[in-house]
DRENKOLGU-472237 format. One line per 5 residues: number of its first residue (from 1); for each residue x, y, z negated of N, C-alpha, C. Coordinates in pm, whole numbers, plus 32768, in hexadecimal, padded with zeros to 4 digits. Layout:
N
NUM	X/Y/Z/X/Y/Z/X/Y/Z; ...
REM end
This chain:
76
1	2C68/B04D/A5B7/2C53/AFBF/A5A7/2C14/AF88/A626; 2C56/AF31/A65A/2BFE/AEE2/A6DC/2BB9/AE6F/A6BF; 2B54/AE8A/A70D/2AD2/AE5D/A713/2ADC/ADFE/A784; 2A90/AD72/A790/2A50/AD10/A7D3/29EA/AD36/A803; 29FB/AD1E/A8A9/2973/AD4C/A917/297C/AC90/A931
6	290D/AC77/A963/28FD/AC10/A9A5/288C/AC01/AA09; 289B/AC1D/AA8B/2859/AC22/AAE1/2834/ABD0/AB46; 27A0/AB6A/AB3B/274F/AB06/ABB7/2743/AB4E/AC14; 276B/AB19/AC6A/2757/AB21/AD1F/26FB/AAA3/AD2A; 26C7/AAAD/AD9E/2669/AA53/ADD0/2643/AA51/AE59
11	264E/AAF8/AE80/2648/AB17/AF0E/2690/AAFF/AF55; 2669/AAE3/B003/26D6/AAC2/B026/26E9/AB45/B070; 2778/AB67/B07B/27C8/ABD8/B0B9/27BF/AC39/B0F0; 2747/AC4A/B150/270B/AC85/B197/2697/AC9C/B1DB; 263C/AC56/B167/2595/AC5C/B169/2585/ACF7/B102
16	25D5/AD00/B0C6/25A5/AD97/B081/2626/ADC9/B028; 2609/AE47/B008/268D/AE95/AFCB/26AC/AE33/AF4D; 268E/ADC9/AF0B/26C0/ADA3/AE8F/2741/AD4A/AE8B; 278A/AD69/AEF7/2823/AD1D/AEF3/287B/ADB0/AEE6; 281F/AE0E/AF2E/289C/AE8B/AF2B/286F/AEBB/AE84
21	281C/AEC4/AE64/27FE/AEEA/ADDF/284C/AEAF/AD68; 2843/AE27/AD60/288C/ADDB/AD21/2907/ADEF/AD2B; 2963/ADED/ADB7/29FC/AE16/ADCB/2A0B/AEB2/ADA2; 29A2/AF0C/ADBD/29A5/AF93/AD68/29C3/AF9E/ACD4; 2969/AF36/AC8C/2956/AF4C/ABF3/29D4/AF1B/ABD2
26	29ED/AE72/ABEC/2A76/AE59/ABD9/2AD5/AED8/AC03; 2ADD/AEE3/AC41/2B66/AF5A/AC5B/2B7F/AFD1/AC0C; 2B17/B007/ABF6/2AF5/B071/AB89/2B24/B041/AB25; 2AF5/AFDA/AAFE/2AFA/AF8B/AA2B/2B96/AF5A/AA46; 2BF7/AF0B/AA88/2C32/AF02/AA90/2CA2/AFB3/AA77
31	2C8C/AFEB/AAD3/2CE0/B076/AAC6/2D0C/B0B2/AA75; 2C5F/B082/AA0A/2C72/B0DB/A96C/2CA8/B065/A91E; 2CE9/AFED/A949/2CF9/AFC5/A8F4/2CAF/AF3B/A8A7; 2C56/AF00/A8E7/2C07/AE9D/A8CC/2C14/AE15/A8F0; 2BFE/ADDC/A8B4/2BE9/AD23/A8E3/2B7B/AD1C/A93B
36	2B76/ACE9/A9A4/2B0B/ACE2/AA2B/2B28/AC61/AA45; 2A94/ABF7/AA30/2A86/AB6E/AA53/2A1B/AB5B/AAAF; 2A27/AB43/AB3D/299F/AB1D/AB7B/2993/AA9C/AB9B; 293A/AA99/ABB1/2904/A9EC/AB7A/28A6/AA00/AC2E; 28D0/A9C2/AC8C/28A4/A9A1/ACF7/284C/A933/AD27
41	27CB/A92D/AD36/275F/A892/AD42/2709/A8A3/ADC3; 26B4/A842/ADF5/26AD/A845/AE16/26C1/A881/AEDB; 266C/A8F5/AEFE/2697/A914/AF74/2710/A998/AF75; 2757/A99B/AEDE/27BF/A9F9/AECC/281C/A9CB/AECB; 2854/A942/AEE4/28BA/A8E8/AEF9/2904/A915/AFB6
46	28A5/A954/AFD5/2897/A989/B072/28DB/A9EA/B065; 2915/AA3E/B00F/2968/AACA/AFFE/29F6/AAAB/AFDC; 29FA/AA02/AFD6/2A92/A9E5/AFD7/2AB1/A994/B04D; 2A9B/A9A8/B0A8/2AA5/A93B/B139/2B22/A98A/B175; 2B74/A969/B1D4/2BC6/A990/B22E/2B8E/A985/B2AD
51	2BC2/A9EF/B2EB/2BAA/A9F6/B36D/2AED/AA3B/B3A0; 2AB6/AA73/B347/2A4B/AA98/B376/2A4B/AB24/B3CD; 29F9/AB52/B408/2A04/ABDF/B44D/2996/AC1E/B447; 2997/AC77/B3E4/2947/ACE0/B3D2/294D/AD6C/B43C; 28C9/AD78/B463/2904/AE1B/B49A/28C4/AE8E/B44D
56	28EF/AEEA/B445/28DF/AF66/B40C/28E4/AF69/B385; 28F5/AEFC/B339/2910/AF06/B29A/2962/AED4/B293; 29C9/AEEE/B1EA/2A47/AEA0/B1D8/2A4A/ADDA/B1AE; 2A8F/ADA8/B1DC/2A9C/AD36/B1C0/2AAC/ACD4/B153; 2A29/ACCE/B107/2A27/AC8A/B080/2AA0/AC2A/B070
61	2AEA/ABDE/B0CE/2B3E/AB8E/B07A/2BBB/ABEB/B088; 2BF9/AC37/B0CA/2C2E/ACC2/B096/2C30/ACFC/B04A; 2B90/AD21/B036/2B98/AD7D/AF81/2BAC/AD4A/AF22; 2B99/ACD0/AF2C/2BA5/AC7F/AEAF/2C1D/AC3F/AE79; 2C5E/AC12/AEFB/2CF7/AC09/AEED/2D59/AC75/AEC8
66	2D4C/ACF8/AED8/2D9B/AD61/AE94/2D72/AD76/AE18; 2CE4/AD3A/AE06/2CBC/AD43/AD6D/2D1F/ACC7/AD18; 2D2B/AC81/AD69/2D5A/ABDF/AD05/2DD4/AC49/ACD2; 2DFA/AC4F/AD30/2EB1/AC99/AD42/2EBD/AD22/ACAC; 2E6E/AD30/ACAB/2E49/AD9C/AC2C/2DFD/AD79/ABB9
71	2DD3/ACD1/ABAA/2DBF/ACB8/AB32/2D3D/AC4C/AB12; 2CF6/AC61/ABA5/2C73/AC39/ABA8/2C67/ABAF/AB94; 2C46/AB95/AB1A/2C13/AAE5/AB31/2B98/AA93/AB67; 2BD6/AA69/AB9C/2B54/AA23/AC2F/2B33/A986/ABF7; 2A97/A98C/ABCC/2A8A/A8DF/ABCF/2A23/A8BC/AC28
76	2A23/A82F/AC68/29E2/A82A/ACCE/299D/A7AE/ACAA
REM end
């Protein structure tokens, strides 16, 4: 039976691990099978921008876009 995750962001992108965490958990719950809703506010509205450049970590509006592509519902 699948289950409803719904996950606040707030951070923005690359002040600390909680955008890769979040694109982690989604990806996981999704895999097995789950409904995954993140609800984006404040300075987590920053993990859907184009064109940013991160170095040495992956690119929040990247992860999140292969997430849409697999199910992820994004409200902003």
């Amino acid at each position: 039976m699948a289950k409803t995750f719904t996950i606040f962001l707030t951070t923005s992108p690359y002040s600390s691990e909680n955008t890769l965490t979040a694109a982690r958990i989604s990806e996981n719950a999704i895999r097995k099978g789950h409904i995954v809703n993140l609800i984006a506010s404040g300075d987590g509205l920053y993990c859907f921008l184009k064109g940013q450049k991160a170095k040495g970590i992956p690119h929040a509006g990247d992860l999140f876009a292969g997430l849409i592509d697999k199910g992820l519902k994004v409200f902003l």
